[in-house]
N, C-alpha and C positions, 0 to 999 in steps of 0.2 A: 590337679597337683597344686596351683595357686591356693585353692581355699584350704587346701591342708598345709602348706607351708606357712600363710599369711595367719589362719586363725592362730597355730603352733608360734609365730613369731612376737604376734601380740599379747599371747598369752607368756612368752619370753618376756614383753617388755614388764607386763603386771608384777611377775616372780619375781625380777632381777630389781625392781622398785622398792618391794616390801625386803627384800635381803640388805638390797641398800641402806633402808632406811632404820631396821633391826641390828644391824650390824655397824656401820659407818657414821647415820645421822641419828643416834640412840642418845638421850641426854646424858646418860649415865657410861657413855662409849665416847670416849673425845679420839678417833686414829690417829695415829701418826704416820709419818712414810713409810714404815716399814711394815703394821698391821694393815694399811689400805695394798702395798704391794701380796704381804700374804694373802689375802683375799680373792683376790685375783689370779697365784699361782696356785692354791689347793685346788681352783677348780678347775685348771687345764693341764697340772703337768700329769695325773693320773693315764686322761687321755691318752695323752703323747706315748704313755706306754702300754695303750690297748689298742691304740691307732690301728699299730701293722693287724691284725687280726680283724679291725673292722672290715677291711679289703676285702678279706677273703670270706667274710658271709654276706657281703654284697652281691659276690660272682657267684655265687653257688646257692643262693636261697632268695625267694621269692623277695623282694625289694616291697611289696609293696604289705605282704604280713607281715614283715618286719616294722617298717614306718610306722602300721597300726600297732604290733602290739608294743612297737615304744610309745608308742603314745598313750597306750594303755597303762604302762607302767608308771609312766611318769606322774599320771596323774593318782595314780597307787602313793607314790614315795612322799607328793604334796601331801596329803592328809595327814602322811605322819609328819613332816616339816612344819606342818600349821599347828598342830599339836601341840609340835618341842616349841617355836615360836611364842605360842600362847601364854608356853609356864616359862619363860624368860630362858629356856635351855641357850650356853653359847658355848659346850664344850665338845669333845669329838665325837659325839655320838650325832649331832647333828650337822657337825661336817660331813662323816660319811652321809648319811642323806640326800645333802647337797650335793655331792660330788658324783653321786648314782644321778640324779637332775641332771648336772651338764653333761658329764662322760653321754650318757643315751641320747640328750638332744644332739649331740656331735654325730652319733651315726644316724640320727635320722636326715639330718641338714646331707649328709654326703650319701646318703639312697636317695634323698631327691636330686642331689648335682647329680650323679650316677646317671640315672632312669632320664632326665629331661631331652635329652638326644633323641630316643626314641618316640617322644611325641611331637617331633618338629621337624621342620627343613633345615640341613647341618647351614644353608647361607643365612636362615633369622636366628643363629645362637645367639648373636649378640643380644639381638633384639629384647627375644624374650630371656634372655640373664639378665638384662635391663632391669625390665619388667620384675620378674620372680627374684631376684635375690637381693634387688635395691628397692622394688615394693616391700618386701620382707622388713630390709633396713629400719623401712621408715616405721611400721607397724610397729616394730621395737620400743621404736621412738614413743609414738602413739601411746603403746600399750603403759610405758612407764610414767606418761604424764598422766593419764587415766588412772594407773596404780599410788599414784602421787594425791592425785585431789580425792581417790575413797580414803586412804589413808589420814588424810587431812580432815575428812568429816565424821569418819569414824569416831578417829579422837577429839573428836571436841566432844566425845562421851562418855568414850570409853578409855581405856589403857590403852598408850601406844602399842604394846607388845599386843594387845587383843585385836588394835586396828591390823596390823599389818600381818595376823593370821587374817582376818576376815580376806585381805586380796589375793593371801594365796592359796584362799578354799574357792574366791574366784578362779584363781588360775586351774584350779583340778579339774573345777567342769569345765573350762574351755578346751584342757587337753583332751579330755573325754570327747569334745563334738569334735576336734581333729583327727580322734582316731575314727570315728563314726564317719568321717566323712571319706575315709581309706573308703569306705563300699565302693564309693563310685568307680574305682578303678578294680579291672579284674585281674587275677593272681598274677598275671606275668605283662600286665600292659607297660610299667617300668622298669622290664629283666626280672634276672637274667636273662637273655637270648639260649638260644640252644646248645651254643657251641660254650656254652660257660658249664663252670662246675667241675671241669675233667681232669683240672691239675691233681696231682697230689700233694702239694709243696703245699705249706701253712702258714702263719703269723709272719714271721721277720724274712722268712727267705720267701714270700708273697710278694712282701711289700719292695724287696730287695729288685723282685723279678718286674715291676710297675716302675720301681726305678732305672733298670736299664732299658726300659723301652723308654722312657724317659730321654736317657742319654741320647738316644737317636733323633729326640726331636729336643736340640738344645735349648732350641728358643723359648720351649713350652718352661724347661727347666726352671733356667733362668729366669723366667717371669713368674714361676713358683716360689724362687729364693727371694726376688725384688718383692712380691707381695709381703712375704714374711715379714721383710725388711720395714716394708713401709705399716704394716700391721703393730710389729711390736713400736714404735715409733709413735704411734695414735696410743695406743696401751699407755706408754710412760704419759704423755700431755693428757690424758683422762685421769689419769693418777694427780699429776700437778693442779690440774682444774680443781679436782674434787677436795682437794687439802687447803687452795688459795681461795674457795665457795664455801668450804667449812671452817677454818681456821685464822683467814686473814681477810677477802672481804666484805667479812659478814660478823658480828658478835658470835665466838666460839661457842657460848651457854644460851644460844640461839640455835639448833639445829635444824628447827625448820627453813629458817632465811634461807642458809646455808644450801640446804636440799630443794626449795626451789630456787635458788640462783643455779644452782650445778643441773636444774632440769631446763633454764633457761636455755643454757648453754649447749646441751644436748640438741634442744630441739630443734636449733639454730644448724647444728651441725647437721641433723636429720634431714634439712632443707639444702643443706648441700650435697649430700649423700645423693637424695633424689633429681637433685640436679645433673651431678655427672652422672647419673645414669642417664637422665635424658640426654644428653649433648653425644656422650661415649659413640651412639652409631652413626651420628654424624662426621664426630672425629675420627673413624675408622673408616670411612667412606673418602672423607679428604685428604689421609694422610697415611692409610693404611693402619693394620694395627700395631706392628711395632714401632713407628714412629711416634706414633699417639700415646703408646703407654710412656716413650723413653721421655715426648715433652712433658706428660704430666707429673711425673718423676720431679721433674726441674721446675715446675712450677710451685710445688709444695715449699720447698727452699724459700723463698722471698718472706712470705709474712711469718715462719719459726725468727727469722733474723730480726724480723722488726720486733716480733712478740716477745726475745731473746732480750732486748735490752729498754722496752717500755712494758713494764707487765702491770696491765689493767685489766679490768671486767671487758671494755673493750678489743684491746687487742686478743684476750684470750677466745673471746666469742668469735671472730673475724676470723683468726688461726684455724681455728675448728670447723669454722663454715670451709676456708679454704681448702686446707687439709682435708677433709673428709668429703669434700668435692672429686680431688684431684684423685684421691685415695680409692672411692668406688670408681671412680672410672677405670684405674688402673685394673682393679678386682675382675668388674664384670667383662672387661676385654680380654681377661689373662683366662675365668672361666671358657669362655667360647673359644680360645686359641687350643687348651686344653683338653675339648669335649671334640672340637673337630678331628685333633690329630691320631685320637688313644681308641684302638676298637672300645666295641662295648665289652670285648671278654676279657680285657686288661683293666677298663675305666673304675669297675672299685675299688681295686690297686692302687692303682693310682691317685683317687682321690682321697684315700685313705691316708697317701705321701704327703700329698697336697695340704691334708688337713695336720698331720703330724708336725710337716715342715712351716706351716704357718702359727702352731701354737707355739711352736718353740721360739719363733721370733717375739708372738705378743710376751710370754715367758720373760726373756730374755730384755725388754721393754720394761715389763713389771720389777726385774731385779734391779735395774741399772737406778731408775725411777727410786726405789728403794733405799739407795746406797748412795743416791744424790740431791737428794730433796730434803729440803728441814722439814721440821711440822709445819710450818706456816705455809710451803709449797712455792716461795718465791726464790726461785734462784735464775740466773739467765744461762747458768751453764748447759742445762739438761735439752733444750731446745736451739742450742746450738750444735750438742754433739748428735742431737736427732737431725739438724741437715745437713751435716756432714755426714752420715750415714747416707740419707738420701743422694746427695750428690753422688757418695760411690758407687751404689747402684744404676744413680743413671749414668754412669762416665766408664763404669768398668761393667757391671754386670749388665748393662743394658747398650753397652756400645755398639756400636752401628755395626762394625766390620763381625761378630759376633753374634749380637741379637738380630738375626735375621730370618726369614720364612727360612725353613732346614725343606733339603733337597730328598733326604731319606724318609 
């Protein structure tokens, strides 16, 4: 399961490099807030409305010929992405495309959250969510500085637009060894189990029915809503980074600077990311894990407020290591809180929730970002109203007498 989600995640970072770099740092493309926000919702809010129905072919069909043949497909839909790519295509035909791209890797990411329970001890979920979904993180990372420097050497040859097909004809054969590498697991080693498959209830009254079992474990809830929260929150400051890396400090008619300052900053946050994954089972060991998530809540706060009213390449790098520290940690504890409490005959349901309810946070990130950001991406307002967000989370939805182990 690691090598199919790790190779799948780096091959995430290559794609999402060359889109970047086609789309956002294109010399002939200067975004502003509101095309970098659209960018970012065309390819999640589809999801959000095919969510509730991923659930239900989680629990009823083999999880693991599923993973494979999305990953088959995916790297079908690249070929023709690299194509449109190649001949400068930027209109809707190559957004559907893309949006077939994210919409499939979203239900492949949630068969593998699904299925990981069954090859583990429910006491190392942290553990290994650690491991698999903050190794994953960082591979992201990896993969799009990797897609960053072929892009780079391409073009000192060729056409931009031919270099950043070239990475994402890379990206097709890596999805290809990711599905190839599904062999290893036999048709039902990641579910369903046996007792799945027997509802009759489908798409929205699925997801409906994953949400009141839900309700019975509050705390899991609630640490589904705080991730969203703190999700779309990273969303909006990825959007400000990448306008104040393209547009202000760096020469605008310079788009490479631009695109490796904003991978600097990525990759800085990557090293955070994989940090609070390491510390997170230690923090869960000292302090349990709802206290653990509610501090790390509160700790994101401190550097938005300094980054809020000093904005440099500095502080915005700092912010993002911090944030995206404090933010996986949050994540991979809220997984294992998740995966313990929800049988497996509900956990596609559910994570189907899970996944719907956290895009609409990133969403809802992306709009605000939109609707607050100049072009240039300096404002100190949009990181202020993101810790104040934060803090309600942890004062109200994360509060003590509430967020706590549920009894049911």
């Amino acid at each position: 399961m690691l090598t199919i989600r790790w190779i799948g995640q780096l091959t995430d970072g290559l794609f999402q490099s060359a889109l970047a770099s086609f789309i956002l740092f294109s010399p002939e493309r200067s975004p502003n807030a509101v095309a970098a926000a659209l960018a970012f919702t065309v390819v999640l809010l589809p999801y959000s409305l095919i969510g509730p129905y991923v659930g239900t072919i989680l629990d009823r069909f083999s999880r693991q010929r599923i993973i494979r043949n999305c990953n088959y497909i995916r790297a079908f839909d690249l070929l023709i992405i690299a194509w449109l790519v190649n001949n400068g295509s930027t209109g809707v035909v190559i957004t559907l495309f893309v949006l077939v791209a994210f919409g499939v890797n979203r239900l492949i990411l949630a068969g593998l959250s699904a299925g990981l329970p069954l090859l583990v001890k429910k006491e190392e979920l942290i553990t290994v969510n650690a491991l698999a979904v903050t190794g994953g993180t960082i591979w992201v990372v990896i993969g799009g500085g990797v897609g960053i420097a072929i892009k780079n050497f391409v073009s000192a040859t060729y056409s931009a637009d031919f270099a950043d097909s070239v990475v994402i004809l890379l990206s097709a054969a890596f999805f290809t060894l990711a599905a190839l590498s599904c062999y290893r697991l036999s048709k039902f080693d990641i579910g369903p189990t046996d007792n799945e498959g027997k509802s009759e209830n489908q798409g929205l009254r699925e997801m409906v029915e994953g949400f009141k079992i839900l309700r019975t474990h509050s705390d899991a809830l609630r640490g589904i809503f705080s991730v969203g929260i703190q999700r779309g929150g990273i969303t909006a400051l990825t959007l400000m980074a990448l306008l104040l890396s393209r547009n202000n400090f760096n020469d605008p008619n310079d788009p490479d600077a631009g695109l490796a300052g904003f991978g600097v900053a990525l990759a800085i946050a990557g090293i955070g990311i994989g940090l609070g994954a390491i510390i997170s089972p230690f923090g869960v060991l000292r302090f349990g894990r709802h206290r653990w998530m509610r501090y790390l809540m509160f700790a994101c706060i401190p550097p938005l407020v300094i980054y809020a009213f000093n904005i440099n390449e500095f502080t915005m790098t700092a912010s993002a290591f911090l944030v995206g520290l404090c933010g996986q940690g949050i994540k991979v504890t809220n997984d294992a809180l998740v995966q313990s409490k929800i049988s497996d005959g509900y956990r596609g349901r559910v994570f189907a929730f899970y996944d719907v309810a956290v895009n609409a946070g990133i969403i809802t990130g992306a709009i605000g970002a939109a609707l607050l950001l100049p072009d240039n991406g300096a404002t100190y307002l949009l990181p202020v109203l993101i810790a104040v967000a934060y803090l309600f989370a942890a004062t109200v939805l994360m509060r003590k007498a509430n967020f706590a182990p549920s009894t049911k």
